[in-house]
C-alpha positions in Angstrom: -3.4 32.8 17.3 -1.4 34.7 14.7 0.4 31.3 13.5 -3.2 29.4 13.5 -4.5 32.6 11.1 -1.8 32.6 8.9 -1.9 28.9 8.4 -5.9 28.3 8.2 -5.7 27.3 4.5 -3.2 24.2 4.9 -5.9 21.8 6.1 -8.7 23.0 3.4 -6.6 22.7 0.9 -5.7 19.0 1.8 -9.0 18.3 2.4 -9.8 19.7 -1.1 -7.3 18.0 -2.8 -7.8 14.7 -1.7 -11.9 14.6 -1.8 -11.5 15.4 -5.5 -8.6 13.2 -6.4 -10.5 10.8 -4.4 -13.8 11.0 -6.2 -12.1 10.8 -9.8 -10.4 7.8 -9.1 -13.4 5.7 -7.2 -15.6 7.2 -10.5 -13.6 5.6 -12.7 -14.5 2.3 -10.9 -18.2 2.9 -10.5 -18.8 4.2 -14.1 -16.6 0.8 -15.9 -18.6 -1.2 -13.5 -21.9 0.2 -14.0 -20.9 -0.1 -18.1 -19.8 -3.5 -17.2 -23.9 -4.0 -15.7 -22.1 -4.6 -12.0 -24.5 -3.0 -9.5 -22.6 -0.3 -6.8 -24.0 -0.7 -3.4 -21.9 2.3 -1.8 -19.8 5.0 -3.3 -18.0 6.5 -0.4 -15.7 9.9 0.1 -13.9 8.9 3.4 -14.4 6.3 5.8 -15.4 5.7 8.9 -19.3 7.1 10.3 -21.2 8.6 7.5 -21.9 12.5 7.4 -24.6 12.3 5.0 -25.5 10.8 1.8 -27.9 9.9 -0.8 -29.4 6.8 -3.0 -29.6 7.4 -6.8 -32.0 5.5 -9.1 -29.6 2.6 -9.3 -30.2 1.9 -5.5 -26.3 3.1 -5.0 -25.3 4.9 -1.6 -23.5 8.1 -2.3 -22.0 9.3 1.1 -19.8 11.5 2.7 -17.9 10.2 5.4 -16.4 11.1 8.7 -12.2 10.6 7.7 -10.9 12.2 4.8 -8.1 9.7 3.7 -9.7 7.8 0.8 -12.6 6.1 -0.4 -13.8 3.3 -1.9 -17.0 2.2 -4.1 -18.6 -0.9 -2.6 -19.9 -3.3 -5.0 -22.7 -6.4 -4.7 -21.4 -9.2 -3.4 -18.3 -7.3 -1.2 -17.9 -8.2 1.5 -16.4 -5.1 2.5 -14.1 -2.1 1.2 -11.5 -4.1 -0.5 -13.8 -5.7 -3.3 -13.1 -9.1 -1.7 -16.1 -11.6 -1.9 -18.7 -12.1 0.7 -20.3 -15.9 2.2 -23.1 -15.2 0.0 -21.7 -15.1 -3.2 -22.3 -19.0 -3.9 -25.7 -19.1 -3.0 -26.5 -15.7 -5.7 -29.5 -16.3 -7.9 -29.0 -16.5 -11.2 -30.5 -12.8 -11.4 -28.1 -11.8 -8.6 -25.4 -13.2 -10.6 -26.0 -11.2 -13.3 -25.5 -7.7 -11.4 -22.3 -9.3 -8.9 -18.9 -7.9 -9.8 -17.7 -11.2 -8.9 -19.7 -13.6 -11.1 -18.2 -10.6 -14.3 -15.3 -12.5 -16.5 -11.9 -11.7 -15.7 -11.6 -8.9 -18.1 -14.5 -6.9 -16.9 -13.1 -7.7 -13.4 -9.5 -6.3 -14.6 -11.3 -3.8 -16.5 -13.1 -2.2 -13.1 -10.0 -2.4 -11.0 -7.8 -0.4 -13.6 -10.5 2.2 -14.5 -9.4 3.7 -10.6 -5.9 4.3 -12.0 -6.7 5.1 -15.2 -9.4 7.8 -14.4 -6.2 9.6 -12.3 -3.9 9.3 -15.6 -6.7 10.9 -17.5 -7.7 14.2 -15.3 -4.2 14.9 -14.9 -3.6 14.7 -18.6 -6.8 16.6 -19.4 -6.0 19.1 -16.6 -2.6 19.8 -18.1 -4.0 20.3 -22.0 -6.1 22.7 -20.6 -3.5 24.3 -18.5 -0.8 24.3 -21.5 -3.8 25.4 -24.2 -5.0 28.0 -22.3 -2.2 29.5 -20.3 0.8 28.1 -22.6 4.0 26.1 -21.6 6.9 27.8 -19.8 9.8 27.0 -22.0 13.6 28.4 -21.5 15.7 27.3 -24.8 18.4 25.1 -23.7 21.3 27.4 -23.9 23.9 27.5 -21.5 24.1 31.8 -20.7 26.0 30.9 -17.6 28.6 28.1 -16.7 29.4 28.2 -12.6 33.1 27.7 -12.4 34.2 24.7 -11.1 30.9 22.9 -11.9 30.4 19.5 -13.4 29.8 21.4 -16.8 32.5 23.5 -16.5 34.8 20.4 -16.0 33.3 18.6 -18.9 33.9 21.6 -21.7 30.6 23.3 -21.9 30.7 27.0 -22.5 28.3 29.7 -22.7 26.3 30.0 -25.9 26.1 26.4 -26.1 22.8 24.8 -27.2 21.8 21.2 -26.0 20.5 19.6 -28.6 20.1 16.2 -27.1 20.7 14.2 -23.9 21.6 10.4 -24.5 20.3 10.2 -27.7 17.0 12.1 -27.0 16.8 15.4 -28.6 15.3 17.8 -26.3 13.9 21.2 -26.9 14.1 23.1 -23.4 16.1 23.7 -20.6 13.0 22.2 -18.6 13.9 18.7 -20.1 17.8 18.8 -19.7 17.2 20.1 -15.5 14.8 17.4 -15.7 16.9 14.8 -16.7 19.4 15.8 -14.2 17.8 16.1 -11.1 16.7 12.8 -11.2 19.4 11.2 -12.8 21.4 12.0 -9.7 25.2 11.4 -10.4 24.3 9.2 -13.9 26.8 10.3 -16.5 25.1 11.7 -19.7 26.1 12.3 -22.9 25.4 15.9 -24.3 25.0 16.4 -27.5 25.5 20.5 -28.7 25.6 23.2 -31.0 28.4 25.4 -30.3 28.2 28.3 -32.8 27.0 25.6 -35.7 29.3 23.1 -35.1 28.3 19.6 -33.6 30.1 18.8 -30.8 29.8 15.8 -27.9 30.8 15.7 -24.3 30.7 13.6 -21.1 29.6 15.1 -18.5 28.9 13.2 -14.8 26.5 16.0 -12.9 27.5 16.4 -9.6 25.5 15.3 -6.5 24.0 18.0 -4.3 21.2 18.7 -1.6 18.4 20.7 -2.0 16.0 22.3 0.7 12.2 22.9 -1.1 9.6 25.6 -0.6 8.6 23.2 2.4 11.6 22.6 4.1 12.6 19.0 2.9 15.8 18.5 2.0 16.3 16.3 -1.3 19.1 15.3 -3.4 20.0 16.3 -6.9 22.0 15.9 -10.0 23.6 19.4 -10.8 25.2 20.3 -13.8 26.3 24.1 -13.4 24.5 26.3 -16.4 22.0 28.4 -15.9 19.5 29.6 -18.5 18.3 32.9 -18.4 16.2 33.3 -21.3 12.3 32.8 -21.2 9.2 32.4 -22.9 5.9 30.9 -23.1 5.4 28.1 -25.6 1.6 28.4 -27.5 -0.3 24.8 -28.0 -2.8 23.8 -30.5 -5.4 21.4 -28.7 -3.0 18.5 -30.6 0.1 19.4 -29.0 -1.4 20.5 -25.7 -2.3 17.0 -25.6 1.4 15.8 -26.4 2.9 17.4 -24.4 0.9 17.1 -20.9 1.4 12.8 -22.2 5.1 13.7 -21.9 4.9 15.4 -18.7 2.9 12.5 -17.5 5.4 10.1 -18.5 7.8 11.8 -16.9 6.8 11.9 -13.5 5.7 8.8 -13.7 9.4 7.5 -14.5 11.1 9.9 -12.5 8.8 8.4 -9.4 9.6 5.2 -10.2 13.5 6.0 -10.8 13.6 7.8 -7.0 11.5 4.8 -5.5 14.7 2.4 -6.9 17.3 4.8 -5.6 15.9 4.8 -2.0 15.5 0.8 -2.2 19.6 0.5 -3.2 20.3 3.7 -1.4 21.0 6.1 -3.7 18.6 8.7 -2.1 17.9 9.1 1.1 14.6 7.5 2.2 14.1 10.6 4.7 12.4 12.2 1.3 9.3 10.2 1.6 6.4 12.1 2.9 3.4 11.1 4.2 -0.3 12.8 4.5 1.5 15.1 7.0 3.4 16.0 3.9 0.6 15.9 1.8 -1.1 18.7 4.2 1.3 21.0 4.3 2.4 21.0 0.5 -1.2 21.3 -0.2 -1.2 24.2 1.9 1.9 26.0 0.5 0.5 25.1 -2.9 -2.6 27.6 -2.1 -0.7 29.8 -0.3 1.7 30.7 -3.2 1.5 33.9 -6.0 0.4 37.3 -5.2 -3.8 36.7 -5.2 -6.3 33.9 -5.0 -6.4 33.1 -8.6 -2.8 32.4 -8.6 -3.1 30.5 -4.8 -6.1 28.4 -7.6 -4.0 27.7 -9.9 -0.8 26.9 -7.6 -3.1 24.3 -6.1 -4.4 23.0 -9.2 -0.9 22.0 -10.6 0.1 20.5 -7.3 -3.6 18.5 -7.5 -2.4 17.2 -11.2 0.5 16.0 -9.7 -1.0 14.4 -6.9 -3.4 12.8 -9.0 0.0 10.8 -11.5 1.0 9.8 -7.8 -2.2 8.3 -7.3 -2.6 6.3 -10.0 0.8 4.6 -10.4 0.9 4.0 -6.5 -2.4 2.5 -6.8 -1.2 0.1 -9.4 1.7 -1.1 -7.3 1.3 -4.6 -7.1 0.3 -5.2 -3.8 -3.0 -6.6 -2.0 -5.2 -4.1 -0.9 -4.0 -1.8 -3.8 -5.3 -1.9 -7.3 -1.9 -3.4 -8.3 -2.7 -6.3 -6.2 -6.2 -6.9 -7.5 -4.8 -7.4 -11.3 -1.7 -9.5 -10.0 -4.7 -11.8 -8.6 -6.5 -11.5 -12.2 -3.0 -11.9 -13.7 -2.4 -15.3 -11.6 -6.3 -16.4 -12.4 -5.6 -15.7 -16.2 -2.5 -18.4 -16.0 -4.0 -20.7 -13.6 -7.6 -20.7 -15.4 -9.3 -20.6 -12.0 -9.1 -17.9 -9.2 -7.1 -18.3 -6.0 -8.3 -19.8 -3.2 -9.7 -17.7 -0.4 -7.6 -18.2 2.3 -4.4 -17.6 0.1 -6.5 -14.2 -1.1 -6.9 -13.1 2.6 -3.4 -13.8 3.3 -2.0 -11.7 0.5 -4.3 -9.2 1.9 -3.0 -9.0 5.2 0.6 -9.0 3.8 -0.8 -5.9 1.6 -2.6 -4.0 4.6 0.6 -4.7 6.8 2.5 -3.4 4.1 0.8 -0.1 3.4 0.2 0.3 7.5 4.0 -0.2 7.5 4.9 2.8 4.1 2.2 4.8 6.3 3.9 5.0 9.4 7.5 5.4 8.3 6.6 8.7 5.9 3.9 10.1 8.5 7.4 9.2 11.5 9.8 11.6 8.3 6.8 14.1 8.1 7.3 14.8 11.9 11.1 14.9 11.8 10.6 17.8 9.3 12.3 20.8 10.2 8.7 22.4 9.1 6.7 20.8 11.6 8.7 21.2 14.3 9.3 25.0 13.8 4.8 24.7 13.3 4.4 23.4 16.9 7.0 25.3 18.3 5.5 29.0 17.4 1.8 27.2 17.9 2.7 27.0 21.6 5.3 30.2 22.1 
């Protein structure tokens, strides 16, 4: 009972979480639709047996339903959750036509299918302005107050009291951007560019390659480069640069995703760092759990949610039936063609895409349950 107390929040807070995440992104559907005069049948959280729900003026189903794993917003003419065309399309009215996604040109079509996506980008990068303009940016100067002997830094030159100025070519302004650049770079040779007392200076340095075991017990890898930065301080926004900089941020996790994605396919990193909902659940749940009171459990959650919501999005834009992605390779392929697919090779793609994504399920839910976390969960749940 004492483990079951202690660990009441992990499931709320998923659930949390996702409903909102999940509701952002099927709004930004529903509202580009509804400017796009497409009438929305159903706008579901979850799936499976309805909880309870309502009809607006618009004659749309709102709903709450029995599984909390997604959503979806169901439009006329669907003939079910993936926005692929019913038997009655063909035989619309001319009134019908009007109000049936399907009868919309292509760019109101591609338009709808982004807005998902997009409406993920956008609260994360709203999120973070407010976060950054409110609150104000953590910033360390990139200094190096500590070189760890026989580190890939120490190897390549760099001494303490060096400033980083720039990493490639890209000038950077933080330690937050160098450790950034590192950790996913993995062993990727940089070039440093510093200010050593007020003279320029240049080195090569390769980081070295080491694992790391986070807040939740999964072990990653990591590019290391052996300085630590002691200094500290919080970095004030105007609404301008609040703006910039959560962009930035945004860029970079989407890259860095993308970047570890390629390094599992060619093996660089180890494809036991995928996680699953399992995954989801319990960082969720340490998110909320973390600081010292409930308004910093909040806020904990609230940055993990913003991140969550960039994963979201650019997963959703994968190119793949049954995602987002897939929807606009089909526009993409209609727009050359001039005409749309043909069903049949539209239902086979979206078998391929639902095997697929049945397939990424199972192998990160089968890595959530070799966690060290979730062993050590059931083992005190039954002791």
């Amino acid at each position: 009972m004492g483990l079951l107390t202690e660990n009441w929040i992990y499931l709320p807070a998923f659930v949390v979480v996702i409903t909102v995440l999940v509701f952002i992104h099927e709004y930004g559907h529903y509202k580009v639709a509804r400017l796009c005069g497409v009438k929305v049948d159903v706008f579901s959280i979850g799936f499976g047996k309805e909880l309870f729900g309502w009809y607006d003026k618009n004659g749309c189903r709102w709903k709450i339903s029995a599984v909390p794993f997604g959503g979806y917003v169901k439009f006329f003419g669907d003939a079910g959750v993936a926005s692929n065309a019913d038997g009655s399309v063909s035989e619309m009215s001319e009134e019908e036509k009007k109000v049936s996604f399907h009868h919309k040109p292509l760019w109101q079509r591609s338009a709808v299918v982004f807005a998902g996506p997009a409406a993920n980008y956008i609260f994360a990068i709203v999120a973070m302005s407010i976060l950054y303009l409110t609150l104000g940016q953590a910033n360390t100067p990139p200094v190096a107050t500590e070189v760890i002997a026989q580190s890939a830094a120490e190897q390549a030159g760099i001494k303490a009291g060096d400033r980083i100025t720039a990493v490639n070519g890209t000038k950077i302004t933080s330690f937050e951007e160098l450790r950034q650049k590192v950790i996913v770079g993995l062993s990727e040779p940089l070039r440093l560019d510093i200010d050593r007392a007020g003279t320029p200076v240049q080195l090569n340095v390769t980081p070295k390659v080491v694992e790391f075991t986070d807040r939740s017990g999964n072990v990653q890898k990591i590019g290391q480069l052996g300085i630590r930065s002691t200094k500290r301080e919080f970095k004030e926004h105007t609404v301008g640069s609040a703006f910039v900089g959560a962009v930035d941020q945004t860029w970079f996790v989407t890259t860095a995703t993308l970047k570890g994605a390629w390094q599992m396919i060619t093996g660089a990193r180890d494809s036991s760092e995928l996680s699953g909902p399992l995954g989801i659940i319990k960082m969720s749940g340490d998110a909320a759990k973390r600081g010292d009171g409930i308004g910093s459990g909040l806020l904990s959650l609230f940055n993990f949610m913003i991140f969550v919501s960039i994963s979201l999005g650019l997963i959703n834009l994968f190119p793949i039936p049954m995602l987002d992605g897939g929807h606009l390779l089909f526009y993409f392929i209609e727009a050359i063609r001039g005409k749309p697919l043909s069903e049949k090779s539209m239902e086979f793609g979206f078998r391929i895409g639902l095997t697929l994504v049945l397939m990424l399920m199972i192998f990160a839910t089968w890595n959530d349950l070799n966690k060290p976390w979730i062993k050590d969960f059931f083992s005190g749940l039954f002791s």
